[in-house]
C-alpha positions as CSV (number, residue, x, y, z in Angstrom):
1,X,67.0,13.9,-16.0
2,X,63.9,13.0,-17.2
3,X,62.0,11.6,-14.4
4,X,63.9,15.1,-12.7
5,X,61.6,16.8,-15.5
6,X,58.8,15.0,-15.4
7,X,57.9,15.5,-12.0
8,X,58.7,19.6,-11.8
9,X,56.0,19.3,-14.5
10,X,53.7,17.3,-12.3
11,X,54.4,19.5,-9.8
12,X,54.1,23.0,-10.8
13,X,50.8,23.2,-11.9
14,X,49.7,21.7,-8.6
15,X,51.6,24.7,-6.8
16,X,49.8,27.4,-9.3
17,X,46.9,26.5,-8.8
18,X,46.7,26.6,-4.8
19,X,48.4,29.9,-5.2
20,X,45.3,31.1,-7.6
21,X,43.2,30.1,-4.4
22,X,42.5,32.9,-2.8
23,X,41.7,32.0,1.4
24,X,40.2,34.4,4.1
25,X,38.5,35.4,7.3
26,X,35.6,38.0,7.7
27,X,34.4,39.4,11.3
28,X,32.0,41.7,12.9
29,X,33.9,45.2,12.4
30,X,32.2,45.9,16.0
31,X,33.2,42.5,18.2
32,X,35.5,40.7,16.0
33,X,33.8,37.8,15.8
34,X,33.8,35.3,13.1
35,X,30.9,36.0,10.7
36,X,29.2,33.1,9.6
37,X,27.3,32.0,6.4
38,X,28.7,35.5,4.7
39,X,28.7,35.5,0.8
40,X,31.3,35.9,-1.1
41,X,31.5,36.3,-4.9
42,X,32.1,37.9,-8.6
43,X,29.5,39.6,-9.5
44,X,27.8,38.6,-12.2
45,X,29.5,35.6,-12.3
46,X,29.1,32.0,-11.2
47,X,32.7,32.2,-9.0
48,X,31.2,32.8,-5.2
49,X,31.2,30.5,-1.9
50,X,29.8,31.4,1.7
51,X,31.9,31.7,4.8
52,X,32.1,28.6,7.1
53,X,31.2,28.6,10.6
54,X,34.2,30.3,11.9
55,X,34.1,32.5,9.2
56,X,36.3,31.1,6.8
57,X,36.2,30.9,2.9
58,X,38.4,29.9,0.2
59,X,37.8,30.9,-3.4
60,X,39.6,30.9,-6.7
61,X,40.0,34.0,-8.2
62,X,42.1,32.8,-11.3
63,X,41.8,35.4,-14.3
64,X,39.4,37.4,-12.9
65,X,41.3,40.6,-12.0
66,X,39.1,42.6,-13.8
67,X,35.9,41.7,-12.0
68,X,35.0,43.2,-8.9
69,X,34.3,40.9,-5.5
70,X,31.1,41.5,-3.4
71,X,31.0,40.3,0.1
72,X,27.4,40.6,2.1
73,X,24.9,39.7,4.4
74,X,21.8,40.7,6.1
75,X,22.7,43.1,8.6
76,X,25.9,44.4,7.6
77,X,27.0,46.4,4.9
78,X,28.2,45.3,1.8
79,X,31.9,45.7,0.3
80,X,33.0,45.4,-3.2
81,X,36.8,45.4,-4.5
82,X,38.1,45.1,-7.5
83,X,39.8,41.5,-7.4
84,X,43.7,42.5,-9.1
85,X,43.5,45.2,-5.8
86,X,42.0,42.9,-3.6
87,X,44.7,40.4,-4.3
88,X,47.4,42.4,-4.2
89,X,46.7,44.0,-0.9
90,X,46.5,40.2,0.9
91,X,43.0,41.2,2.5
92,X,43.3,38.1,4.2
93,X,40.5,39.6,7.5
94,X,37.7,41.7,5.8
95,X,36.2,43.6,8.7
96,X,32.5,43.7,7.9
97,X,30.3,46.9,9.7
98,X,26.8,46.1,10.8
99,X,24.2,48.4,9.6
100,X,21.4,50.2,11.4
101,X,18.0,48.6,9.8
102,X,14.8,50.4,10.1
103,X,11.4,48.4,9.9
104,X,9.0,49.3,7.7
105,X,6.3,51.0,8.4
106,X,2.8,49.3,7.5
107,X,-0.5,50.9,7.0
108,X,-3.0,48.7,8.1
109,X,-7.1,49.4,8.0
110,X,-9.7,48.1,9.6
111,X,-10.5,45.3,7.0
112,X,-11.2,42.2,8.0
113,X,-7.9,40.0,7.9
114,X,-8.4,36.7,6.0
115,X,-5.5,33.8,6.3
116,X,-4.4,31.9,3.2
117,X,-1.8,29.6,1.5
118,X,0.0,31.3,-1.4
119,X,2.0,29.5,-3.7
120,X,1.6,25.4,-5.1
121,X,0.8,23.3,-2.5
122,X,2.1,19.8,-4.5
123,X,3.4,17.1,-2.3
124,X,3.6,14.9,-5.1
125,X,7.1,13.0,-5.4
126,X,6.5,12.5,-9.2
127,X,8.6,15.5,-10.7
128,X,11.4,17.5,-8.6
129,X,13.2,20.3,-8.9
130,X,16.3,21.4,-6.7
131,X,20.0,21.5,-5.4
132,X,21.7,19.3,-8.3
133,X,24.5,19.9,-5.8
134,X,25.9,21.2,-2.5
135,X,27.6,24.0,-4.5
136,X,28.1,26.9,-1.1
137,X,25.6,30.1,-2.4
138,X,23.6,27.8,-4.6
139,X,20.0,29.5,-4.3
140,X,16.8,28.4,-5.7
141,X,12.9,29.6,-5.7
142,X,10.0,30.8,-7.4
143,X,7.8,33.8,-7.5
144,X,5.0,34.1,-5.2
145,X,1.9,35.9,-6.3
146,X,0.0,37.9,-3.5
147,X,-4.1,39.0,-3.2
148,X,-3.9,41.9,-1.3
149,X,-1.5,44.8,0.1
150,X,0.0,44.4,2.5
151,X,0.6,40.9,3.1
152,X,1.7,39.2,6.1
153,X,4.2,35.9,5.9
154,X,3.2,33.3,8.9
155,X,4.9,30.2,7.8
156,X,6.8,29.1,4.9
157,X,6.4,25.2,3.8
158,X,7.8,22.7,1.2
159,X,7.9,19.0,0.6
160,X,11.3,17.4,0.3
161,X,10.7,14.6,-2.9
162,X,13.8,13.0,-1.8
163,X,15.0,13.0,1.5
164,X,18.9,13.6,2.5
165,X,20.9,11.0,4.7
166,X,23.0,13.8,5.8
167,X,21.9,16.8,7.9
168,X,21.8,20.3,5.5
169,X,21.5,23.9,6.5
170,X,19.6,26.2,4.5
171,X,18.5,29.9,4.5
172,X,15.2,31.1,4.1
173,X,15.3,34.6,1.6
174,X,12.5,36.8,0.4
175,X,12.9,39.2,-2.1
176,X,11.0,41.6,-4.0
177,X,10.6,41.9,-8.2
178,X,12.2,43.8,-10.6
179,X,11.5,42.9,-14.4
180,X,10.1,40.0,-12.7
181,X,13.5,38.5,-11.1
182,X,14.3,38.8,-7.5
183,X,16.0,42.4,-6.5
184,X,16.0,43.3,-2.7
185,X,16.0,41.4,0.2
186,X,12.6,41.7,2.2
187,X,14.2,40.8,5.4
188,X,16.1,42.3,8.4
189,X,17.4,38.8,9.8
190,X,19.1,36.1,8.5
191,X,16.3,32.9,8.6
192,X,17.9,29.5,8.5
193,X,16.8,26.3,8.4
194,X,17.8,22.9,9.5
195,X,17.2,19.7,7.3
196,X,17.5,16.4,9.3
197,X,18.7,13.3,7.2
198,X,15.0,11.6,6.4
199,X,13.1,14.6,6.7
200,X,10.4,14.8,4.4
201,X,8.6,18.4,4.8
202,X,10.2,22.1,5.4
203,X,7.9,24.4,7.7
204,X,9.5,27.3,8.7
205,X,7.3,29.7,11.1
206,X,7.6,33.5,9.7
207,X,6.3,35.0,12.4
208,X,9.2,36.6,14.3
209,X,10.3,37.9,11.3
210,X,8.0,40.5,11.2
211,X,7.7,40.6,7.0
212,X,5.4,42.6,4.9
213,X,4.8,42.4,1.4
214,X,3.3,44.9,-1.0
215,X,3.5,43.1,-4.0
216,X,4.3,39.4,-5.6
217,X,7.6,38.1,-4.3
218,X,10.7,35.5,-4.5
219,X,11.2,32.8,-1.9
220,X,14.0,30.8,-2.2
221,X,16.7,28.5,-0.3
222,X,20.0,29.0,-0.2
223,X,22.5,26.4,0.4
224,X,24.7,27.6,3.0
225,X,26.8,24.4,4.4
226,X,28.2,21.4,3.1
227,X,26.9,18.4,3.7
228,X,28.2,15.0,2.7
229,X,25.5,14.3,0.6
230,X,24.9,15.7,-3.1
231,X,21.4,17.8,-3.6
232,X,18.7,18.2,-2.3
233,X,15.1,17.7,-4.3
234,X,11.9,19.5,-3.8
235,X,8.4,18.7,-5.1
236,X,8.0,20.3,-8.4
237,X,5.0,21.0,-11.1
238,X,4.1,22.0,-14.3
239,X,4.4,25.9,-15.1
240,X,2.2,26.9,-17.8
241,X,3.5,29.5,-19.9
242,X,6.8,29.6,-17.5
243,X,4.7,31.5,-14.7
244,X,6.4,29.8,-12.0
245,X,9.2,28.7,-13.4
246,X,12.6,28.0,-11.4
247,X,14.2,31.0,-10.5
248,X,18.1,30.1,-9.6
249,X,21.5,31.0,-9.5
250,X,24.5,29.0,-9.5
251,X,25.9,30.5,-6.5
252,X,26.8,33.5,-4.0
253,X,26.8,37.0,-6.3
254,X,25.7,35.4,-9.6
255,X,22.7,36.2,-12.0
256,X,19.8,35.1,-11.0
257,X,18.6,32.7,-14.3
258,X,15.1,31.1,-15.0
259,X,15.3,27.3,-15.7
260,X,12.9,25.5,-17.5
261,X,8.7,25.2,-17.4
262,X,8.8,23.3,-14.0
263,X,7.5,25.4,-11.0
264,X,8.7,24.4,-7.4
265,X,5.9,24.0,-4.8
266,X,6.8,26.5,-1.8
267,X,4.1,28.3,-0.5
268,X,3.4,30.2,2.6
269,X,0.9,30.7,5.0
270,X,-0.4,34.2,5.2
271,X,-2.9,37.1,6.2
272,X,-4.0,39.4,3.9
């Protein structure tokens, strides 16, 4: 009887907490296709993930009934749902719609157009900053100061201090400032970005993108896809009086938090 005991005990909480796991599909409302990359989270809380490449996603929404669940992506629009309702309806396929995005419209002069780096340019691999994991939705930049309005964004570049042996996929966001944190995002596209095991440098060519900025900006990576490998490390420098500190969040639909005095070294290439 009590081995019998025992193992019900072993047992049961195994059972509760697969059933607190929460697993589910989300497709183009328009061709019912499998959306990839897609975040999923609590808002406001570090409790997210991103959809797989078939669209996929599996996320433990234990005690969080009253929080409310945000799923989004470039080029669709948004839904939120309160997570007890969510739940309890068994929205196993979330149909997301795609939304109509206008361009903005850029008043240029006739000035002279002069090309630049913005940002730090360190390629030291003395100090780092970066993905302490492969957490799905982890997302990490910095702010970006610019010299002129408008400003145009040609490449984006960063120096990897310590190179993966796995492949990792990444995307590229740019946001603008609100209180100094990022806010909205400045693209129209999804931009991602492919890490070979070994590589040591990140260039990332903006120019199909088509993006404008008016004022200083947030550039960050986003890690999208798990690799086998843990992390992923950047070059990193020395922010005096925290003006380019670390700007991160922990992962899909969390706060965005500022860690430490370190800076991280992405820049981009641009016309202004």
């Amino acid at each position: 009887m009590k081995r019998i005991l025992f193992v019900a005990l072993f047992i049961f909480p195994s059972l509760l907490a697969n059933a607190q796991t929460f697993e589910g599909l989300v497709k183009d409302a328009k061709t019912n296709q499998p959306l990839p990359y897609v975040n999923v989270g609590i808002i406001g809380k570090s409790v997210g993930t991103v959809t797989d490449s078939a669209g996929r996603y599996k996320l433990n929404l234990a005690n969080h009934d009253a929080d409310s669940l945000k799923l989004s992506m470039i080029g669709y629009i948004a839904q939120t749902y309160r997570v007890s309702a969510f739940v309890s309806d068994a929205h196993k396929t979330i149909l997301l719609q795609p939304s109509v995005t206008q361009l903005k419209e850029v008043k240029v002069n006739n000035r002279k157009w002069k090309e630049g780096v913005l940002g730090n340019t360190s390629q030291s691999d003395d100090s780092n900053a970066g993905f302490r994991d492969n957490r799905l939705g982890y997302e990490i930049g910095t702010v970006i100061k610019i010299k002129k309005s408008p400003t145009y964004l040609k490449k984006f570049n960063v120096h990897i201090s310590n190179v993966s042996t796995y492949p990792v996929r990444l995307r590229l966001n740019f946001y603008s400032l609100k209180k100094g944190m990022p806010d909205k995002l400045l693209q129209n596209q999804n931009i991602y970005v492919d890490v070979l095991a070994g590589q040591k440098d990140i260039h990332v060519n903006l120019e199909p993108y088509n993006i404008f900025v008016d004022d200083n900006f947030f550039a960050s990576l986003e890690w999208i896809e798990n690799g086998k490998g843990r992390g992923l490390m950047f070059t990193a420098y020395l922010s005096l009086f925290g003006s380019g500190a670390v700007i991160s969040r922990e992962t899909s639909q969390a706060n965005w938090e500022k860690v430490g005095i370190a800076g991280i070294a992405f820049n981009v290439l641009a016309e202004y």
